[in-house]
C-alpha positions as CSV (number, residue, x, y, z in Angstrom):
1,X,-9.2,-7.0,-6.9
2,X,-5.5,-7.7,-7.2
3,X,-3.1,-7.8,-4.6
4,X,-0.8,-6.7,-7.2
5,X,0.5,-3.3,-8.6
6,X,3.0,-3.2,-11.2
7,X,3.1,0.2,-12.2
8,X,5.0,0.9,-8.7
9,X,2.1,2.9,-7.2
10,X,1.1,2.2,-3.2
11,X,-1.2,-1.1,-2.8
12,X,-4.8,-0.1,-0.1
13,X,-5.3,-2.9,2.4
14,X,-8.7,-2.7,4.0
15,X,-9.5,-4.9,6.8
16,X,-12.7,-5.3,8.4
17,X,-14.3,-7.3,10.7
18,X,-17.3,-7.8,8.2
19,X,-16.8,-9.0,4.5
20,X,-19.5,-7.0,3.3
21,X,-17.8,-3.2,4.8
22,X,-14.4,-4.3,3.7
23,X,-15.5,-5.1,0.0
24,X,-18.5,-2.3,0.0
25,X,-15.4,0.2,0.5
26,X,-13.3,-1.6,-1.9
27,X,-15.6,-1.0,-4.6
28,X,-15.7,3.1,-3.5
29,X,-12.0,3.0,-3.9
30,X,-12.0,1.7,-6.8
31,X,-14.0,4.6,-8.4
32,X,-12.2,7.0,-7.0
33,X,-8.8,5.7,-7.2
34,X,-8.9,4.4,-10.9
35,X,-7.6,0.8,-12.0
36,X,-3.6,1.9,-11.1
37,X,-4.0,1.5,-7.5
38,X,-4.5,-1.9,-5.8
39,X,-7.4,-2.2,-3.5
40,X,-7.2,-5.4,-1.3
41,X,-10.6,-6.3,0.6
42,X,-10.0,-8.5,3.4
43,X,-13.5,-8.7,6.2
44,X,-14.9,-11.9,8.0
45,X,-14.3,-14.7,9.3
46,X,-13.1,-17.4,7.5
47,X,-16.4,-19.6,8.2
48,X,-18.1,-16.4,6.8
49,X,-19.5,-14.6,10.4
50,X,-18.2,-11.3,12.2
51,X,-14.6,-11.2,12.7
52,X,-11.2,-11.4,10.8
53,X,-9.1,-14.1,8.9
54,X,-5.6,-13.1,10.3
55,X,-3.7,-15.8,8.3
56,X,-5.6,-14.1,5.2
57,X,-4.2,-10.8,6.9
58,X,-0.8,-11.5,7.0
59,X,-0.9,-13.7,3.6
60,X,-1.7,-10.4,2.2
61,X,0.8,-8.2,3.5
62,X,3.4,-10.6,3.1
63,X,2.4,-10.0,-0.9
64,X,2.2,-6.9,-0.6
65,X,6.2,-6.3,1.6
66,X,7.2,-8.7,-1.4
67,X,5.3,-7.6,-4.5
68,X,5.6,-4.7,-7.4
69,X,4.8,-1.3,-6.3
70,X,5.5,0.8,-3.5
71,X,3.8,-1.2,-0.7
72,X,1.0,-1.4,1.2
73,X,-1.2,1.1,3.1
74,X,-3.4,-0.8,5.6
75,X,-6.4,0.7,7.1
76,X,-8.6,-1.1,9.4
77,X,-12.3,-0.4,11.3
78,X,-12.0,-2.0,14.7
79,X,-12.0,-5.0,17.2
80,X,-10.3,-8.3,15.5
81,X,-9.2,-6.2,12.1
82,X,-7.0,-4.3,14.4
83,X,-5.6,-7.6,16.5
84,X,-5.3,-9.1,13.5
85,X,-3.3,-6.7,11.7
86,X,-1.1,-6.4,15.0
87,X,-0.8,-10.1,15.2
88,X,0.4,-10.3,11.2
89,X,2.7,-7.2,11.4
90,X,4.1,-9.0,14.4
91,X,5.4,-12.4,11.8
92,X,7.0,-10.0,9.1
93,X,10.5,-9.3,9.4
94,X,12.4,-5.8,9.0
95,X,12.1,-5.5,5.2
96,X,8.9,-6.6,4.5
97,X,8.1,-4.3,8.0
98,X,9.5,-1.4,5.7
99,X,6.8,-1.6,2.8
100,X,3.9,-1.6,4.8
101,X,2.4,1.3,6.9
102,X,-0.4,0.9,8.8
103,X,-2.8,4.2,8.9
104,X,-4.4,5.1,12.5
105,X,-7.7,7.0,10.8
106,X,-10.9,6.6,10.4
107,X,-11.4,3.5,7.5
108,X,-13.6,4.9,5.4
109,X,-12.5,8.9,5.1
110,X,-9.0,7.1,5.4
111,X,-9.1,5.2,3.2
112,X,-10.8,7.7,0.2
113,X,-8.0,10.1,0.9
114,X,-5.2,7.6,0.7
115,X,-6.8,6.2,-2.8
116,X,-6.7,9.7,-4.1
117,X,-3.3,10.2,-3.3
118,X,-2.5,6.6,-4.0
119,X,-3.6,7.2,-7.7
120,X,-0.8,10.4,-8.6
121,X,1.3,7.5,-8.1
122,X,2.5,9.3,-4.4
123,X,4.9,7.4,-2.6
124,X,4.0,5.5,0.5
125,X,4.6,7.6,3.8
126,X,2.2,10.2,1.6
127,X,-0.6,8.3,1.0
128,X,-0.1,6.8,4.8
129,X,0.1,10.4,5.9
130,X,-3.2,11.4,4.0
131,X,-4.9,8.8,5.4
132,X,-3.7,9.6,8.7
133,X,-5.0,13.2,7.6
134,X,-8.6,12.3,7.8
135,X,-8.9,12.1,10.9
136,X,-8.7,15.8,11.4
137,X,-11.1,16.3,8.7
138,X,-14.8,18.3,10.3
139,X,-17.7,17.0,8.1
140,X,-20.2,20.1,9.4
């Protein structure tokens, strides 16, 4: 999906340590989301095994800090997504730092609620905060 959002609504970021989780939840978000919001998929390795592609990482936040729309809300599973978005977060400077906020929840309830608030066209801390939400959120 595009890294792009030109209709100034918040970018999703979801970084796995497996391709297939990362672009499996894409696709959810993108049906519950609708086409506005920007879904970015990043999971694996870049030889294709278990783990995660940090210059693909901060390649796409860098887009993301410098692109149309409101920024990026990055959500991550575990292991090398989450050294890998440290490490990335870690080479962006103070403005770019400003249009990207990283959500502590859990990826995938996270990440639904931030794509439903993403798509009324919410501004960034919101959707980030929705995500963040989730994690509160019983399921019994």
């Amino acid at each position: 999906m595009s890294s792009e959002s030109p209709n100034g609504f918040a970018h999703l970021l979801v970084v796995s340590h497996s391709a297939s989780i990362a672009e499996g939840l894409a696709e959810l978000l993108g049906q519950v989301a609708g086409p506005a919001v920007s879904i970015l998929a990043i999971g694996g390795a870049s030889d294709g095994s278990l783990g995660t592609d940090g210059g693909e990482v901060l390649q796409a936040l860098r887009a993301a800090a410098n692109g149309d729309g409101a920024g990026a809300v990055v959500l991550m599973d575990l292991g090398s997504s989450v050294l890998a978005v440290r490490a990335a977060l870690g080479e962006l400077d103070a403005g770019e730092l400003e249009r990207i906020a990283v959500a502590d929840a859990p990826l995938v309830e996270g990440a639904v609620a931030a794509g439903v608030i993403a798509s009324t066209g919410a501004p960034l801390d919101d959707v980030a905060a929705a995500a963040r939400e989730a994690r509160d959120v019983a399921k019994l």
